[in-house]
C-alpha positions in Angstrom: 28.2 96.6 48.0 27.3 97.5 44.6 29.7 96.3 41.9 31.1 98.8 40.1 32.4 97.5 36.5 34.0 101.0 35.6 36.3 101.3 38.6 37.2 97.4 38.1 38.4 97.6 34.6 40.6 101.1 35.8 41.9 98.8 38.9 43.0 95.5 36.3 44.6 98.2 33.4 46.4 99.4 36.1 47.3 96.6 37.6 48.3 95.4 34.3 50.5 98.5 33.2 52.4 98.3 36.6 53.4 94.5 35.8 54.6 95.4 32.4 56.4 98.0 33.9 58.3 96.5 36.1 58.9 93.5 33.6 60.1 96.5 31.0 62.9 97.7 34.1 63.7 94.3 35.1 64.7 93.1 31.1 66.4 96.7 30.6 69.4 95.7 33.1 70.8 93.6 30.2 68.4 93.1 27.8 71.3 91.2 25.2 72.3 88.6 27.9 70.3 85.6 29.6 71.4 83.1 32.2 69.9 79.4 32.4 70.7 76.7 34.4 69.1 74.2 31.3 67.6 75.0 28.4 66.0 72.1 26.6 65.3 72.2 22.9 64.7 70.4 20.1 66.3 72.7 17.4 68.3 75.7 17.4 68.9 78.2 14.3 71.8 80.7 14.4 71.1 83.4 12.2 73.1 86.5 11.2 71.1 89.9 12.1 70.2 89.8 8.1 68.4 86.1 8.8 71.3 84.8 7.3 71.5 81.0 8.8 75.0 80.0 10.0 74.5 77.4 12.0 71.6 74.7 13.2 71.9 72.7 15.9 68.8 69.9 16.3 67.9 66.2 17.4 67.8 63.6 15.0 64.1 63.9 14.5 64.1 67.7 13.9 67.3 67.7 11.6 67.5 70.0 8.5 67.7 69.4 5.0 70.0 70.6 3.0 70.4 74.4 2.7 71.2 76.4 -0.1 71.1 79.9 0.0 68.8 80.1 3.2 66.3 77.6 1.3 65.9 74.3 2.5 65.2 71.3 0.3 64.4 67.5 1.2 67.9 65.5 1.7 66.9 61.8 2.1 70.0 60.5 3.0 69.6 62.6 6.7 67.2 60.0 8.8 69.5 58.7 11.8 72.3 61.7 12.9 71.9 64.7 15.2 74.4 67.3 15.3 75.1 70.8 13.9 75.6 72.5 10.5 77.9 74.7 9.5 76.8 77.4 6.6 78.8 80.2 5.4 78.3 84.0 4.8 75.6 83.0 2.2 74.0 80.9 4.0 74.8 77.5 2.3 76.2 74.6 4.1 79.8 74.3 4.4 80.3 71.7 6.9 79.2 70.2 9.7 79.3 67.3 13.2 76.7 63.9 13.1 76.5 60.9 15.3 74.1 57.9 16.0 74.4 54.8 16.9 72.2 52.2 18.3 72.0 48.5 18.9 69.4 46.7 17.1 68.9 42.7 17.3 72.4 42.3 19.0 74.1 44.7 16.2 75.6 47.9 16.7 75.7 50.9 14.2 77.3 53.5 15.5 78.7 56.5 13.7 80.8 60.0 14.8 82.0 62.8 11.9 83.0 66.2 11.7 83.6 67.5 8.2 84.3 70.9 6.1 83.2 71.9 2.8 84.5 73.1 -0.5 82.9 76.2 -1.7 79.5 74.9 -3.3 81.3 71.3 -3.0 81.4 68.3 -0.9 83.8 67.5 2.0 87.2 68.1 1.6 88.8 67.8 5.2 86.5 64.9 7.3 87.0 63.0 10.2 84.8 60.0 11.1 84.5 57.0 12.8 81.8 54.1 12.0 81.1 50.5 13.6 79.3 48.2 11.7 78.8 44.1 12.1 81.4 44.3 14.7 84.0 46.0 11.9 85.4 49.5 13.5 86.5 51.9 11.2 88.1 55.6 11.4 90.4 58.1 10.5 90.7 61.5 8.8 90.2 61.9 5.0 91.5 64.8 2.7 89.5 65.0 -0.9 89.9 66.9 -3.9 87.2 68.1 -5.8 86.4 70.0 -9.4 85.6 73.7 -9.3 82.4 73.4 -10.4 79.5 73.7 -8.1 78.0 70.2 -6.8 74.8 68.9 -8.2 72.5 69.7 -5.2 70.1 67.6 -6.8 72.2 64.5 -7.2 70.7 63.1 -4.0 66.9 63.5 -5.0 68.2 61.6 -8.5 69.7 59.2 -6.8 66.8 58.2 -4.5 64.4 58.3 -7.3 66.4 55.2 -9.5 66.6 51.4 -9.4 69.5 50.1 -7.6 71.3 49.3 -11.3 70.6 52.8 -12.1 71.8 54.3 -9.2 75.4 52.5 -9.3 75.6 53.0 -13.1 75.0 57.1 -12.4 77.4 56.9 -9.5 80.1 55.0 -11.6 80.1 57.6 -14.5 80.4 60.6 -12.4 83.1 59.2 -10.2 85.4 58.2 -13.7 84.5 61.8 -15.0 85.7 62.9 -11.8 82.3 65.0 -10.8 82.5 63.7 -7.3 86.0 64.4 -6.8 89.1 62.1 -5.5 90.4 61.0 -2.2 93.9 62.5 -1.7 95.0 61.6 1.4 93.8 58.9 4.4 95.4 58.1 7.5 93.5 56.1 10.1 92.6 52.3 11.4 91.2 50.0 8.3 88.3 47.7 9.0 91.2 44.9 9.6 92.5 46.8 12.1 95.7 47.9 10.2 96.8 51.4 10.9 96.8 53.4 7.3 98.4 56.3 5.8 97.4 56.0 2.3 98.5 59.1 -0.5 96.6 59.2 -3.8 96.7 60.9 -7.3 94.7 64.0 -8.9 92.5 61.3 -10.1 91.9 58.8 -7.1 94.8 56.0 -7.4 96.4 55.2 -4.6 100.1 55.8 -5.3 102.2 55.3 -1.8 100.6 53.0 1.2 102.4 52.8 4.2 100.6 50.1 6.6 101.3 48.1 10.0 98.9 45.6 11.0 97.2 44.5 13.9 100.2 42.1 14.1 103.3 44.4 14.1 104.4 43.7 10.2 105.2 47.1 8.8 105.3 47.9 5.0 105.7 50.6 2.9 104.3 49.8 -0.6 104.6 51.7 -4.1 102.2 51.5 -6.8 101.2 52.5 -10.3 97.9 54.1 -11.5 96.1 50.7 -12.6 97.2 49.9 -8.3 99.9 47.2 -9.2 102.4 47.1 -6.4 105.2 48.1 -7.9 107.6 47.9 -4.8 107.2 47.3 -1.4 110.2 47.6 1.7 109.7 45.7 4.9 111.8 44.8 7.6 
């Protein structure tokens, strides 16, 4: 039988054109909805229709940086957590839930937080729990911060100095009161005292109501320099 090249090619386009037809029907049942059993990934972007981003999901080795404005930028600081981030309408990040933890040489590290933003600022609402050197730590943190927008920079600056230079910068902006002020803590202390600590517009803690690992409760006053300036017991 003498090949025909002609009839072949009409044979494969239309055995093509029949496949892709019935893939076309088989999507159009309900083209907006898929069903898996797994999906494995390494990152996940949720974007509005107008590629806005809203939220990333990823592994720690595919993590963002941080987003402004849909544009990402380096964040040095983001090497050991996977997680989500939040972002809002405008597609800067506004919040977000990390972990990690390992054990390395005997020593764990291991870390858990879920925070929300300030508009343009750092966290004001965040809830985390770390474990260090055999000290445990958590509890939930309320912040105040100015209404100017943060310095998205900072962190770049920061990484870029000498360890003298990098606590001097940090000192000055936390007296000016740039990175804000810790308002309100209640949680477990590394001594494994349970916490609820209430602070000033400018960071002091004011009012300190503690019981320790040992049962002694105390309820302690102080003034802005953090002299006790009462304390009731039992």
């Amino acid at each position: 039988m003498r090949f025909d090249a002609g009839r072949a090619l009409i044979a494969y386009a239309g055995i093509v054109t029949v496949a892709l037809a019935w893939m076309l029907v088989r999507d159009s049942r309900d083209p907006a909805t898929r069903k898996f059993d797994t999906i494995e990934v390494k990152r996940i972007n949720l974007r509005e229709d107008d590629g806005t981003i809203r939220m990333v999901i990823a592994s720690r080795d595919h993590f963002p940086g941080f987003i402004l404005h849909n544009q990402e930028r380096p964040s040095p600081g983001r090497v050991d957590s996977a997680g989500m981030i939040f972002f809002n309408d405008e597609g800067t990040e506004n919040g977000g839930l990390i972990f990690g933890g390992r054990k390395v040489a005997g020593q764990v590290t291991s870390f858990g937080h879920l925070s929300f933003d300030q508009y343009e600022q750092d966290q004001v609402i965040n809830l985390e729990q770390t474990e260090e050197s055999g000290k445990r730590y958590g509890g939930l943190t309320v912040a105040d911060y100015p209404d100017a927008p943060l310095d998205f920079d900072l962190e770049q600056k920061l990484s870029a100095m000498t360890d003298a230079q990098r606590a001097a910068t940090i000192a000055r902006l936390r007296d000016s009161g740039a990175l804000g002020h810790h308002r309100v803590f209640i949680g477990k202390s590394e001594d494994r005292d349970a916490v609820l600590t209430l602070q000033d517009a400018q960071g002091h803690v004011r009012l300190r109501l503690k019981v320790t690992a040992a049962g002694v409760a105390t309820i302690e006053f102080l003034d802005a320099t953090g002299k006790v300036m009462k304390t009731d017991g039992p």
